[in-house]
ChimeraX commands (.cxc) that place a marker at each C-alpha (Angstrom):
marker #1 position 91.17,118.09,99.40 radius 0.5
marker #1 position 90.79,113.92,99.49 radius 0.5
marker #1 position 87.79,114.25,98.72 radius 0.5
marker #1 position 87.75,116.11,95.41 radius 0.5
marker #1 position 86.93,114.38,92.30 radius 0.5
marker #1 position 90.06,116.59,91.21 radius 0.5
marker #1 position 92.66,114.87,93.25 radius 0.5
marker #1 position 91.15,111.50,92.42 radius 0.5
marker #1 position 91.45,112.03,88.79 radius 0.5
marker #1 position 95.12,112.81,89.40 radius 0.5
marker #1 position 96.11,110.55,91.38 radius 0.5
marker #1 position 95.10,107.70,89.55 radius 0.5
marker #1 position 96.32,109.49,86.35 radius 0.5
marker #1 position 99.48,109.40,88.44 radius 0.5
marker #1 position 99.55,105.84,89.13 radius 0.5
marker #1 position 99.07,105.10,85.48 radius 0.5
marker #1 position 101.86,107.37,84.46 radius 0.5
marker #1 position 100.07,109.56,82.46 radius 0.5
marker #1 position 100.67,113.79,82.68 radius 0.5
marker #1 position 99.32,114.95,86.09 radius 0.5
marker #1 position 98.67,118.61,87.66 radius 0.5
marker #1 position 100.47,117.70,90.57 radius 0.5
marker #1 position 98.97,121.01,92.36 radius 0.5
marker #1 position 95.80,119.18,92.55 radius 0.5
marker #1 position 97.45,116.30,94.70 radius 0.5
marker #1 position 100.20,117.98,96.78 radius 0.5
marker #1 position 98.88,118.19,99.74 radius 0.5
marker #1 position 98.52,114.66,99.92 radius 0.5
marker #1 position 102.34,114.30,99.47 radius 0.5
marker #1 position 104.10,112.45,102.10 radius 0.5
marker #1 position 108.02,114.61,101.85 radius 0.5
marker #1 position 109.38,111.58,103.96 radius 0.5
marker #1 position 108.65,108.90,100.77 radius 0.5
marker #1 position 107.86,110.84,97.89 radius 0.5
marker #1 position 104.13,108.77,98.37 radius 0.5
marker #1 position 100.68,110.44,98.15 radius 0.5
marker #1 position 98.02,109.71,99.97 radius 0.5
marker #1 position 95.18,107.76,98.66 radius 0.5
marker #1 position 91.55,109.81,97.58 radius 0.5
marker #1 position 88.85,109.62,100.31 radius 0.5
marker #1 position 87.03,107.20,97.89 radius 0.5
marker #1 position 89.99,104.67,96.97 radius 0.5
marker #1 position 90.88,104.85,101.14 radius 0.5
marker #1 position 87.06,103.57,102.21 radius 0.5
marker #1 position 87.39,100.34,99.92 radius 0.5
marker #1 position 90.92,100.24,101.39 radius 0.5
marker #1 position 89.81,99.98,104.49 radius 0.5
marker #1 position 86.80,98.04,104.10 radius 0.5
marker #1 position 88.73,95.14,102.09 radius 0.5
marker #1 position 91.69,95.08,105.17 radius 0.5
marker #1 position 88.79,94.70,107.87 radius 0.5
marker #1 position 87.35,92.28,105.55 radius 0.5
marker #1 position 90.88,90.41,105.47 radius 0.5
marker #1 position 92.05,90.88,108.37 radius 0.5
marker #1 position 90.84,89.02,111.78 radius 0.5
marker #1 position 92.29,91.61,114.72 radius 0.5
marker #1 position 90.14,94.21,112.53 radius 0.5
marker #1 position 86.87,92.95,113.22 radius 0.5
marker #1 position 87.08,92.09,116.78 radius 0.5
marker #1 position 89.69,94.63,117.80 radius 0.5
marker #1 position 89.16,98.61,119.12 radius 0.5
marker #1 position 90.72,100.36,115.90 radius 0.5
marker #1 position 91.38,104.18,116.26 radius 0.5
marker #1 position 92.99,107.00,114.02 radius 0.5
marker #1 position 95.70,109.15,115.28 radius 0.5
marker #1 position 96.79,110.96,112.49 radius 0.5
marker #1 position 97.65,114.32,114.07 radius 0.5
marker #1 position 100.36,114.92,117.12 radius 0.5
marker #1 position 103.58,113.41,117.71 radius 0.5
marker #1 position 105.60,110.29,116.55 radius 0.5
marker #1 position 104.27,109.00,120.00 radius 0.5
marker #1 position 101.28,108.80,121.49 radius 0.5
marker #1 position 100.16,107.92,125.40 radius 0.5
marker #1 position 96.99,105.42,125.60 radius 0.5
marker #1 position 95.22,104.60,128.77 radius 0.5
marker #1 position 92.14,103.10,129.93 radius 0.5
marker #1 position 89.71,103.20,133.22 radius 0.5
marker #1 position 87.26,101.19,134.83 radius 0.5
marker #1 position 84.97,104.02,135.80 radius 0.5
marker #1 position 83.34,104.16,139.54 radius 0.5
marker #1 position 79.44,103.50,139.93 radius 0.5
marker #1 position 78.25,104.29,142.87 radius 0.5
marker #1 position 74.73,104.86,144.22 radius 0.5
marker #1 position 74.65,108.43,145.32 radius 0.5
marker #1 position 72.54,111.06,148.09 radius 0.5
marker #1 position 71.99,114.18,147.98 radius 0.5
marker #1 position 73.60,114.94,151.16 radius 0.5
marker #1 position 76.98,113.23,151.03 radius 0.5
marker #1 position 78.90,112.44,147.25 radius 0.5
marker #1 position 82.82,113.19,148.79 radius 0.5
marker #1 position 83.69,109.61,148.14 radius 0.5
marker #1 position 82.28,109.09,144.37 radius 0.5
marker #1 position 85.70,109.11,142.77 radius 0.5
marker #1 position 87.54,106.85,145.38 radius 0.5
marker #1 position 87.16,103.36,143.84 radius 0.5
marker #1 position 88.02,104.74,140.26 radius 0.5
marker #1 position 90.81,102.29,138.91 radius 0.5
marker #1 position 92.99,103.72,136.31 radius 0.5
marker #1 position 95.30,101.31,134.44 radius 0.5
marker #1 position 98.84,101.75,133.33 radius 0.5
marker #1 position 99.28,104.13,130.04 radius 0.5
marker #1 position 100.73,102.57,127.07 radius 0.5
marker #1 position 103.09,104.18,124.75 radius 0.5
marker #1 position 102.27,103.76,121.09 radius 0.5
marker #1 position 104.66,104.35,118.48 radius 0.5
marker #1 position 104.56,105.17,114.47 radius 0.5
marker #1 position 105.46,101.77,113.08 radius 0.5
marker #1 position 105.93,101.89,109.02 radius 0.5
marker #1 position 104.48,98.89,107.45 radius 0.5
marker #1 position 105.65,98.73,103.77 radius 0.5
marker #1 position 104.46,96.71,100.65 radius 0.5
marker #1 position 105.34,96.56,97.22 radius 0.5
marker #1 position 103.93,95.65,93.45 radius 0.5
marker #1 position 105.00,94.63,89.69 radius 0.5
marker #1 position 102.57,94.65,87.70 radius 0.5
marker #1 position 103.17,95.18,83.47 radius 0.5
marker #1 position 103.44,98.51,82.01 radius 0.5
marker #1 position 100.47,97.23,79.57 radius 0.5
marker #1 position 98.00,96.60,82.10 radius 0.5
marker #1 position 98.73,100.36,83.48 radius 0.5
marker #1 position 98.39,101.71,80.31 radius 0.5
marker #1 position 95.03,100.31,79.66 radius 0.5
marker #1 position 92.27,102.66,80.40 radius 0.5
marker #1 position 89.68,99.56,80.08 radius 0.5
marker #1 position 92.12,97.71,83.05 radius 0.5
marker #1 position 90.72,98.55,86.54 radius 0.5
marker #1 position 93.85,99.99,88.19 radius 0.5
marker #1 position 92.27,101.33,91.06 radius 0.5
marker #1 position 90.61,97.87,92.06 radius 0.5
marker #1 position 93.44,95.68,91.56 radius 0.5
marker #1 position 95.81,97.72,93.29 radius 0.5
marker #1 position 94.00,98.48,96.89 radius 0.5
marker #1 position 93.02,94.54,95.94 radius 0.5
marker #1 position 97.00,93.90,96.32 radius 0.5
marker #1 position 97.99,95.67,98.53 radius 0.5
marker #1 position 95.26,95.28,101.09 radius 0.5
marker #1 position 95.85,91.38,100.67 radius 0.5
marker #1 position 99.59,91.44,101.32 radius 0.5
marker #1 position 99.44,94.14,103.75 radius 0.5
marker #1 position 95.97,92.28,106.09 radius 0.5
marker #1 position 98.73,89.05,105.58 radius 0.5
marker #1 position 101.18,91.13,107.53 radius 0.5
marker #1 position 99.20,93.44,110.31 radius 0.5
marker #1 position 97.65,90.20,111.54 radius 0.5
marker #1 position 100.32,88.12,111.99 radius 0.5
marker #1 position 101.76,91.20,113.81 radius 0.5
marker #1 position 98.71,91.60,115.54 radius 0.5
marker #1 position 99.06,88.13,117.24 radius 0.5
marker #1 position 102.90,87.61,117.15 radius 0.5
marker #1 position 104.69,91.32,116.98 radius 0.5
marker #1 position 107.57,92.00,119.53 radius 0.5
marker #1 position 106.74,95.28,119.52 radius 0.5
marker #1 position 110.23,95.96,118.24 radius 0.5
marker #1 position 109.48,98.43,115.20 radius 0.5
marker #1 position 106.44,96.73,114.83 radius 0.5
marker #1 position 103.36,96.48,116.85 radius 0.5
marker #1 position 103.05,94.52,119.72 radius 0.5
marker #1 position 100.89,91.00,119.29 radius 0.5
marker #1 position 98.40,90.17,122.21 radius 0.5
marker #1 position 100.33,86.63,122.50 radius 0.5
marker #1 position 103.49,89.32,124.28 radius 0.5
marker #1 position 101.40,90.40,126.94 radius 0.5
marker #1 position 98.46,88.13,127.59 radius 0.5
marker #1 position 98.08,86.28,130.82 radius 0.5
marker #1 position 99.01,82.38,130.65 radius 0.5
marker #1 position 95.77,80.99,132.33 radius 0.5
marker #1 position 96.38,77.50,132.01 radius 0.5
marker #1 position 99.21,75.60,130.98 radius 0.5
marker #1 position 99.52,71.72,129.79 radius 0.5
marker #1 position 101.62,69.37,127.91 radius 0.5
marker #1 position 98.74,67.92,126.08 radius 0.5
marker #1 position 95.92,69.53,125.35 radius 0.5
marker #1 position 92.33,67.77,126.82 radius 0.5
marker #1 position 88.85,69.00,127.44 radius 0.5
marker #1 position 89.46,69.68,131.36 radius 0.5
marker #1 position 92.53,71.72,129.62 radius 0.5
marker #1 position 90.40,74.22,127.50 radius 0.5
marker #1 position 87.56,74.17,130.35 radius 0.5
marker #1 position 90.07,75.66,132.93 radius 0.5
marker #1 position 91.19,78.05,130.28 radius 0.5
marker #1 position 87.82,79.20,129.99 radius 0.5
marker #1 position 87.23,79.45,133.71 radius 0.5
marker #1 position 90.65,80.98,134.01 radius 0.5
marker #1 position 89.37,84.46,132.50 radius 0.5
marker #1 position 87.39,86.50,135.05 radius 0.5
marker #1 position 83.50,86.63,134.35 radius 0.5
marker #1 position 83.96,90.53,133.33 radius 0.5
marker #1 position 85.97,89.64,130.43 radius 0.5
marker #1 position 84.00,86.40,129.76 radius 0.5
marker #1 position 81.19,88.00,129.11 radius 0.5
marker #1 position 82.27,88.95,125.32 radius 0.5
marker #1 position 85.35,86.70,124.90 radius 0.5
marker #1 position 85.91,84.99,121.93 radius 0.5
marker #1 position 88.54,82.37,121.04 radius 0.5
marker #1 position 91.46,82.71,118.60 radius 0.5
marker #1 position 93.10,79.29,117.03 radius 0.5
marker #1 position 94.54,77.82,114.04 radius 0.5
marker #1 position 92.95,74.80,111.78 radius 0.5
marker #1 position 96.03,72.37,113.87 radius 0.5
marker #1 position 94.08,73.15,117.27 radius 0.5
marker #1 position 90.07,73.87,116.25 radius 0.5
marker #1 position 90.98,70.29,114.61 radius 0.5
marker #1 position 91.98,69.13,118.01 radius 0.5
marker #1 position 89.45,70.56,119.87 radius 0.5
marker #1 position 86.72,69.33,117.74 radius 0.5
marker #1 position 87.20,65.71,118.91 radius 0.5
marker #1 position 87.17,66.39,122.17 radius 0.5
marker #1 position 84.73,64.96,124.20 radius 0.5
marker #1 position 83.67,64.36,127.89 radius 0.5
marker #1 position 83.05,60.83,129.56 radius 0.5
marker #1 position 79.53,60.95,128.47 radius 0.5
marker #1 position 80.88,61.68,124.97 radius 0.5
marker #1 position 79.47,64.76,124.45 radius 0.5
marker #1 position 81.91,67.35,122.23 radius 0.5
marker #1 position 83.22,70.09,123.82 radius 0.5
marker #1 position 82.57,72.25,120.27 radius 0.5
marker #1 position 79.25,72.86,119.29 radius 0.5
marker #1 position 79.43,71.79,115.75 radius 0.5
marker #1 position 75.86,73.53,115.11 radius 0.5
marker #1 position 76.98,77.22,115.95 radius 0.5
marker #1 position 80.82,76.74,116.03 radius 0.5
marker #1 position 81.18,77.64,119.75 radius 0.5
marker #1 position 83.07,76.87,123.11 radius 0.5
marker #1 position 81.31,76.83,126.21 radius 0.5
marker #1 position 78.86,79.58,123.57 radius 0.5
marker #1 position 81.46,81.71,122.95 radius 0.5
marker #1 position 82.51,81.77,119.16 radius 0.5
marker #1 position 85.68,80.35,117.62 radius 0.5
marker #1 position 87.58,82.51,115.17 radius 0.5
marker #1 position 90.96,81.21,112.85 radius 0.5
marker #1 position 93.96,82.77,112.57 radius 0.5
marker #1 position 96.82,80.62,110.79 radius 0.5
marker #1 position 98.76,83.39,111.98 radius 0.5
marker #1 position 98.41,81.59,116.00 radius 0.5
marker #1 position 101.55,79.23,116.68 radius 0.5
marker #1 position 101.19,75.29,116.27 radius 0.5
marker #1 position 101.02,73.11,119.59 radius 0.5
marker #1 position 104.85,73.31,120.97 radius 0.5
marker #1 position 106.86,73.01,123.54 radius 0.5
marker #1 position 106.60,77.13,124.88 radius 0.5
marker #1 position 103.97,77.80,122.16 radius 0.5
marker #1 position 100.52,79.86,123.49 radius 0.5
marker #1 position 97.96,77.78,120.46 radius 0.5
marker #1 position 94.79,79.05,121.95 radius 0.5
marker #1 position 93.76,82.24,123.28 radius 0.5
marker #1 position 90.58,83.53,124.52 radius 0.5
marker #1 position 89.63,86.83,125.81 radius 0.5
marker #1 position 87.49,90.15,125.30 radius 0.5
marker #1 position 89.82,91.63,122.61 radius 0.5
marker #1 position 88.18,95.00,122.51 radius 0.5
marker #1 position 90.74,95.75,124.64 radius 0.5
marker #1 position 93.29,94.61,122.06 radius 0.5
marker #1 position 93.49,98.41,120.72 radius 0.5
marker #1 position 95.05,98.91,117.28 radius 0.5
marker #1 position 95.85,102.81,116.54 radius 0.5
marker #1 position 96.53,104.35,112.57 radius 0.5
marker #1 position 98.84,107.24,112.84 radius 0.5
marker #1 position 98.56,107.91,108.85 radius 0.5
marker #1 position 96.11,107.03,106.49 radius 0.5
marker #1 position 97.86,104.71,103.53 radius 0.5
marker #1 position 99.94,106.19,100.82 radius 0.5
marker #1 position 101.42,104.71,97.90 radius 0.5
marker #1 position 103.92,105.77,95.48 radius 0.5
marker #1 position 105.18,104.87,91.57 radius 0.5
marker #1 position 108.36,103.45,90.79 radius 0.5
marker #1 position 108.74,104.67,86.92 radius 0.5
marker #1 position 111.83,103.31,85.64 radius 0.5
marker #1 position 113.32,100.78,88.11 radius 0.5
marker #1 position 111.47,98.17,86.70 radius 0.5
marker #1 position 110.83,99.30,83.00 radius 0.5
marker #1 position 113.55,97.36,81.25 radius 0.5
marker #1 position 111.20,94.38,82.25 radius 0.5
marker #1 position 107.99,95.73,80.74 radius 0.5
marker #1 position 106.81,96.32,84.64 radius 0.5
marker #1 position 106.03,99.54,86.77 radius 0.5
marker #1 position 106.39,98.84,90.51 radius 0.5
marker #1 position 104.30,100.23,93.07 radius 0.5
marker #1 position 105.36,101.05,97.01 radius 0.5
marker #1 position 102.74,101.34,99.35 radius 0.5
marker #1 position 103.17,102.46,103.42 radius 0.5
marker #1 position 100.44,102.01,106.33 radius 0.5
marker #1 position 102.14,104.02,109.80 radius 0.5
marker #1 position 99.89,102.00,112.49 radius 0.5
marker #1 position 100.77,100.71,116.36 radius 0.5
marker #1 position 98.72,97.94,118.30 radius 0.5
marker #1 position 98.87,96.42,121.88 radius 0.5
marker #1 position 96.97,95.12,124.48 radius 0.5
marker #1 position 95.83,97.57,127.20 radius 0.5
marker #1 position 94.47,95.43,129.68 radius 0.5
marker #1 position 96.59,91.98,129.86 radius 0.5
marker #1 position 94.03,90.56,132.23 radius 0.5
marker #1 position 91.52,90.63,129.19 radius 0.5
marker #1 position 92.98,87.84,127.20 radius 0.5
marker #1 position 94.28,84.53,128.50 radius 0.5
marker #1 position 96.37,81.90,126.86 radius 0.5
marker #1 position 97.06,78.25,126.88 radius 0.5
marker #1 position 100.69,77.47,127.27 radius 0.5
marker #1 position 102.35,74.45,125.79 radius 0.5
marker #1 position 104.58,73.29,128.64 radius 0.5
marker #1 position 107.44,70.06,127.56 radius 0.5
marker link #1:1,2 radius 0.2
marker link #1:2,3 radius 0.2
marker link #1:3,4 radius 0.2
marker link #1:4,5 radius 0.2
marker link #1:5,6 radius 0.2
marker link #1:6,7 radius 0.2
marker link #1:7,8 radius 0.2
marker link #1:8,9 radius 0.2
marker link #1:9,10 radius 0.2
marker link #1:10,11 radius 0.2
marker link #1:11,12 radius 0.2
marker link #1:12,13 radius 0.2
marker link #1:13,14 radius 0.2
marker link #1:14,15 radius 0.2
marker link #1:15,16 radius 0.2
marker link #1:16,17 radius 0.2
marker link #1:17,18 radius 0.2
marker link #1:18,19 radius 0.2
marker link #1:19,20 radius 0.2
marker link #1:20,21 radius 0.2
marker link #1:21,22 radius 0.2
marker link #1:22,23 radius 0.2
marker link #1:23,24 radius 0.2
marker link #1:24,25 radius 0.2
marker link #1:25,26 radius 0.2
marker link #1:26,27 radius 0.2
marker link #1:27,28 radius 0.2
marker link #1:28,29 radius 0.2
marker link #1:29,30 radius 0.2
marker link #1:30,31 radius 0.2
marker link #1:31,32 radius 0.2
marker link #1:32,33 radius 0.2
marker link #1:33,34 radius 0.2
marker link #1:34,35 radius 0.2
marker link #1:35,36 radius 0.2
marker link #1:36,37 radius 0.2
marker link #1:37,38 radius 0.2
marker link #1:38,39 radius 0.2
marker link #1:39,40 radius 0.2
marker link #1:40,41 radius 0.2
marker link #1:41,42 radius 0.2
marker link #1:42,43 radius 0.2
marker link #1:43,44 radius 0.2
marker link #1:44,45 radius 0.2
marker link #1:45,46 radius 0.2
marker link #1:46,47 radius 0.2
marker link #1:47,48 radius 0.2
marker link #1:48,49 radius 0.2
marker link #1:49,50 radius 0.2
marker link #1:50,51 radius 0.2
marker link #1:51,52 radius 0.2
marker link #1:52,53 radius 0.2
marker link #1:53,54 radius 0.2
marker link #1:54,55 radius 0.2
marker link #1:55,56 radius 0.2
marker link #1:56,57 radius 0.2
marker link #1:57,58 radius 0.2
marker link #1:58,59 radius 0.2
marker link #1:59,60 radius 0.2
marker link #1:60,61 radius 0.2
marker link #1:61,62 radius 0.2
marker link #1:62,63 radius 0.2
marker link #1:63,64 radius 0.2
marker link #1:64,65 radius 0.2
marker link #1:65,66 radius 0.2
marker link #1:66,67 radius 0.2
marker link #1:67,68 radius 0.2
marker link #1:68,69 radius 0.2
marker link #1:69,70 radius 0.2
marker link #1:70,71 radius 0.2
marker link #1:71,72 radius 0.2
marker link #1:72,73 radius 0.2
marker link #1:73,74 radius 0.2
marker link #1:74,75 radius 0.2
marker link #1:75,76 radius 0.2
marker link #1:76,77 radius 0.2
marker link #1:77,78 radius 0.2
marker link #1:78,79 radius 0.2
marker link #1:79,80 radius 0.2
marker link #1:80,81 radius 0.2
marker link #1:81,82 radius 0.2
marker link #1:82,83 radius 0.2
marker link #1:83,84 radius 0.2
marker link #1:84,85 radius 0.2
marker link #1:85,86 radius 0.2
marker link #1:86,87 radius 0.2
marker link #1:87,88 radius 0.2
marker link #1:88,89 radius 0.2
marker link #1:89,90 radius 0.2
marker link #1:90,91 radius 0.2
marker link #1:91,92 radius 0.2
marker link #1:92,93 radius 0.2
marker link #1:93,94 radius 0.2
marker link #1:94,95 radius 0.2
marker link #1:95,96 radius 0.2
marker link #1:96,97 radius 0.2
marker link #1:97,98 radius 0.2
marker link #1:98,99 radius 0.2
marker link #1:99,100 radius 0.2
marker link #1:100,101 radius 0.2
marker link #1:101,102 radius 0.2
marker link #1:102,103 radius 0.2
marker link #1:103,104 radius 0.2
marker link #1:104,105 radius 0.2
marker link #1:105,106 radius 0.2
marker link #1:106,107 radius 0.2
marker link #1:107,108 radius 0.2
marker link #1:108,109 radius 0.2
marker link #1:109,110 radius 0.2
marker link #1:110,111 radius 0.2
marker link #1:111,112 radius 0.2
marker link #1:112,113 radius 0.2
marker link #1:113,114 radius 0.2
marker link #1:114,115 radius 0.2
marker link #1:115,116 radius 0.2
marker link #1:116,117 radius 0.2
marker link #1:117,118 radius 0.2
marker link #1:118,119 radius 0.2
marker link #1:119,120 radius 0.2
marker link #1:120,121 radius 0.2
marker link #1:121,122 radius 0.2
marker link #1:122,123 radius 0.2
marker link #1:123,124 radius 0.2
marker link #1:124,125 radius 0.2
marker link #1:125,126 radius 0.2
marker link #1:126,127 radius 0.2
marker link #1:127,128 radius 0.2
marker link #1:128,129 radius 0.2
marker link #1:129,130 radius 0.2
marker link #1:130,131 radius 0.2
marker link #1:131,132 radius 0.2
marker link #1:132,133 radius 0.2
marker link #1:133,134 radius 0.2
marker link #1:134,135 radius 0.2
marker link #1:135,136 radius 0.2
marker link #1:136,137 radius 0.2
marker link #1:137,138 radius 0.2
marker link #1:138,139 radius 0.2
marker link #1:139,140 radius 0.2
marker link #1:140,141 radius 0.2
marker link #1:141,142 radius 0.2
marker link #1:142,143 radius 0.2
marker link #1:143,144 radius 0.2
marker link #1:144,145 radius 0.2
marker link #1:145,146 radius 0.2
marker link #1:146,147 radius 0.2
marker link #1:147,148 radius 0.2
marker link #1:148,149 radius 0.2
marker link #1:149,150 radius 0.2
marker link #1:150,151 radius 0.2
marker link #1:151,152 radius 0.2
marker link #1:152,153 radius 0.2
marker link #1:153,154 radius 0.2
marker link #1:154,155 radius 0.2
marker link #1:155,156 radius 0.2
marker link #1:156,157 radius 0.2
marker link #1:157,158 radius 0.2
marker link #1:158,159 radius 0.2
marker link #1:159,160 radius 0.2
marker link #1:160,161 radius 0.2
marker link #1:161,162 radius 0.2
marker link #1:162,163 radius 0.2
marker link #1:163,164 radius 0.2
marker link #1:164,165 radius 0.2
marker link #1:165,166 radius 0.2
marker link #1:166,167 radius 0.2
marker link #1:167,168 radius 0.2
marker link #1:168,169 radius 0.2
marker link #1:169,170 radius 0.2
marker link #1:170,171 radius 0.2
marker link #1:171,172 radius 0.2
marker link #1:172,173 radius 0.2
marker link #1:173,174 radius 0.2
marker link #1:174,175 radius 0.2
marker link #1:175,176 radius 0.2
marker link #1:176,177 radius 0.2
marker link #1:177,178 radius 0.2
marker link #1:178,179 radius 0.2
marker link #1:179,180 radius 0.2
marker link #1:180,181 radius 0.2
marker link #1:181,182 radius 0.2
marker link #1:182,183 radius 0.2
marker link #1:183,184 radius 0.2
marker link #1:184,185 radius 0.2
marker link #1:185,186 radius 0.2
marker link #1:186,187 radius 0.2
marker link #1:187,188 radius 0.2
marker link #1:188,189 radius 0.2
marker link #1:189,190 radius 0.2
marker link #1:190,191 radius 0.2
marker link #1:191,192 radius 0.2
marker link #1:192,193 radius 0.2
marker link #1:193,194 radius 0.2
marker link #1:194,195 radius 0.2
marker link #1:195,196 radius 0.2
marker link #1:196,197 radius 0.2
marker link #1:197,198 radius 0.2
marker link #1:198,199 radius 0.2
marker link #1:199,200 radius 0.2
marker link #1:200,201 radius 0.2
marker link #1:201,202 radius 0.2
marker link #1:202,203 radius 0.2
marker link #1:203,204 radius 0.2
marker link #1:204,205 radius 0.2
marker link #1:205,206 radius 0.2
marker link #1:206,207 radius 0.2
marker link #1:207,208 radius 0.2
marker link #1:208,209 radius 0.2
marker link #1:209,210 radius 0.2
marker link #1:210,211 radius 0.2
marker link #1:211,212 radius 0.2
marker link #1:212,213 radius 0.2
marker link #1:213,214 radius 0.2
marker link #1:214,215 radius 0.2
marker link #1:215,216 radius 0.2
marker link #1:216,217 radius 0.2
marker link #1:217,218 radius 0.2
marker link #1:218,219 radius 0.2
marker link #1:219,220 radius 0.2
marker link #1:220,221 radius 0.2
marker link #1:221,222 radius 0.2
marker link #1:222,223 radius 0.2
marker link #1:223,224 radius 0.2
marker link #1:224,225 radius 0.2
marker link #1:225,226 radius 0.2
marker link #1:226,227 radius 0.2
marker link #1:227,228 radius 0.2
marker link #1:228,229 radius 0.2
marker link #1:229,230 radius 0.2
marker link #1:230,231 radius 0.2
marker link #1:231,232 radius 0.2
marker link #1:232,233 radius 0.2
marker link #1:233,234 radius 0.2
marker link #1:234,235 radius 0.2
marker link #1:235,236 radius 0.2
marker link #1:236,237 radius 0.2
marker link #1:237,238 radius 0.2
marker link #1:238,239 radius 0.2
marker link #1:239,240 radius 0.2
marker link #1:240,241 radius 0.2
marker link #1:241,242 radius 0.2
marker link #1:242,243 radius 0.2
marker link #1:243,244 radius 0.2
marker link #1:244,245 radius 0.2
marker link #1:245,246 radius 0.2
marker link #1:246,247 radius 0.2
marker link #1:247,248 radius 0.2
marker link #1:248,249 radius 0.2
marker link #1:249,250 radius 0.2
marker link #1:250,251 radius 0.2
marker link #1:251,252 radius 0.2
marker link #1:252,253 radius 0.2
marker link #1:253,254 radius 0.2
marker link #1:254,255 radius 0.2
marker link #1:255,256 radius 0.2
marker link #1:256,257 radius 0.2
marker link #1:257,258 radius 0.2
marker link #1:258,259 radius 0.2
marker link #1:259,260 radius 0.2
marker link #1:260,261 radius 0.2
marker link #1:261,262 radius 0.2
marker link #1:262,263 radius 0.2
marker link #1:263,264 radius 0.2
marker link #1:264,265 radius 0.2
marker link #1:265,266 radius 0.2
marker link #1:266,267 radius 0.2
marker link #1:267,268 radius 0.2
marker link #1:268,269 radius 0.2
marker link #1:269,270 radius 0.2
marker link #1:270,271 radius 0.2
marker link #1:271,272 radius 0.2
marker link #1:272,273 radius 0.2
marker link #1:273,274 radius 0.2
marker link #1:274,275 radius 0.2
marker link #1:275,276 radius 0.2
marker link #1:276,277 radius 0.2
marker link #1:277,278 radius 0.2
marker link #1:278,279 radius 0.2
marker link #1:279,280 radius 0.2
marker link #1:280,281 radius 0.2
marker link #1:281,282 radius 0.2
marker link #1:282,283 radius 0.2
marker link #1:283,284 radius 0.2
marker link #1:284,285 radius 0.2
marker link #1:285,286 radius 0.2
marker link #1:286,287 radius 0.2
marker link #1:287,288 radius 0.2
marker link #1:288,289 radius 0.2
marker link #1:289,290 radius 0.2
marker link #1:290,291 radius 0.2
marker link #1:291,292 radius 0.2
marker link #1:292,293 radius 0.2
marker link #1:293,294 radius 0.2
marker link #1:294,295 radius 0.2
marker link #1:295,296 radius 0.2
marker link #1:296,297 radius 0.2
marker link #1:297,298 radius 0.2
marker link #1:298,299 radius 0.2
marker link #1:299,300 radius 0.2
view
């Protein structure tokens, strides 16, 4: 149904306020909202321009759960490898480690738009691209600072909630960051990356050794060869503050319960000239395996 050229055309003739054949888009009608969910065509640039935007996107294990419950049960396994005979394979399951499961919930993340009644009338403006242009901006802005931050309280849970502190200083120095690094066990160093804002990648940039050799590679923008990623969205260096993390964060696992839908306000805002748009992402995120990430704490 998504996929139909038909239920394009009417949504978008939707958004624009123009007449619609609403039987053409009703099954992508959300009865919670009054929203509609985007064509299969609008939703793949959607998607593409909030991986684009956002960080935890890119580096992250993102999954769709759009059927079942409100709540859904995640766990993970390291699996057992074991060199086998034929005559004896009773004990191949015994060193199987399962880890604890992780309750994900249906968090609503809502955004909104003005934009004038002129522009939406225009069949020459490009609705459709400045729209998912909006809202994936102002909704990327959002997910990732949840991503690193959230309290999990209606929202998702950030990796800086459960991480492991691996180190801990009141002033940040190259022995600091290497005993960060060694901190992480080798099976999660393997694919780590780091995570800091412009204060600390500043910081760590001038860092040097006694022989006065830089503890960033400037040529490949690396630590100890493991790449360095920004996120303004990672506290400042504070007392209590985690500024730097580094970790495999494949295991940082971010789950879509819906896929986006977005709705028109007709008349709130027409006395201005302006039609308002809502828009609603239903996602969850946390880390499954704490050991996976460490941080550096900022002690007083």
């Amino acid at each position: 149904m998504y996929h139909s050229t038909e239920y394009h055309r009417e949504f978008w003739n939707a958004a624009r306020g123009r007449t619609v054949t609403y039987s053409h888009i009703s099954e992508g009608k959300n009865t919670a909202n009054g929203s509609y969910r985007l064509p299969s065509e609008s939703e793949k640039k959607f998607v593409a321009a909030r991986k684009q935007e956002n960080l935890l996107r890119q580096i992250a294990t993102v999954m769709d759960a759009f059927k079942g419950e409100n709540v859904v049960w995640a766990y993970d396994n390291e699996p057992a490898t074991t060199w086998l005979n034929q005559r004896n394979n009773s004990n191949f399951f015994q060193n199987t480690e399962v880890f604890e499961e992780h309750r994900l919930e249906c968090n609503i993340l809502g955004a909104s738009i003005l934009m004038p009644e002129d522009f939406c009338n225009d069949a020459n403006f490009d609705l459709e691209a400045h729209i998912l242009k909006d809202f994936g901006r102002s909704i990327c802005r959002a997910e990732e600072a949840a991503f690193i931050s959230g309290d999990g309280v209606d929202a998702p849970s950030g990796f800086l909630k459960d991480a492991v502190t691996g180190h801990s200083t009141s002033d940040i120095t190259y022995d600091d960051v290497i005993r960060l690094f060694f901190s992480l066990d080798k099976e999660y160093r393997r694919n780590a990356v780091w995570i800091m804002n412009d204060e600390s990648a500043l910081k760590l940039r001038t860092l040097k050794d006694s022989s006065g050799n830089y503890l960033w590679n400037h040529t490949d923008n690396t630590i100890m060869g493991k790449p360095v990623y920004i996120s303004n969205y990672m506290p400042s260096e504070a007392a209590g503050a985690k500024p730097i993390a580094i970790g495999d964060f494949s295991y940082y696992w971010i789950i879509d319960r819906m896929p986006f839908t977005m709705r028109r306000l007709n008349e709130l805002f027409i006395a201005k000239g302006q039609i308002g748009y809502l828009g609603y992402e239903y996602l969850d995120a946390k880390l499954i395996r704490p050991d996976a990430v460490h941080v550096m704490q900022i002690t007083d």
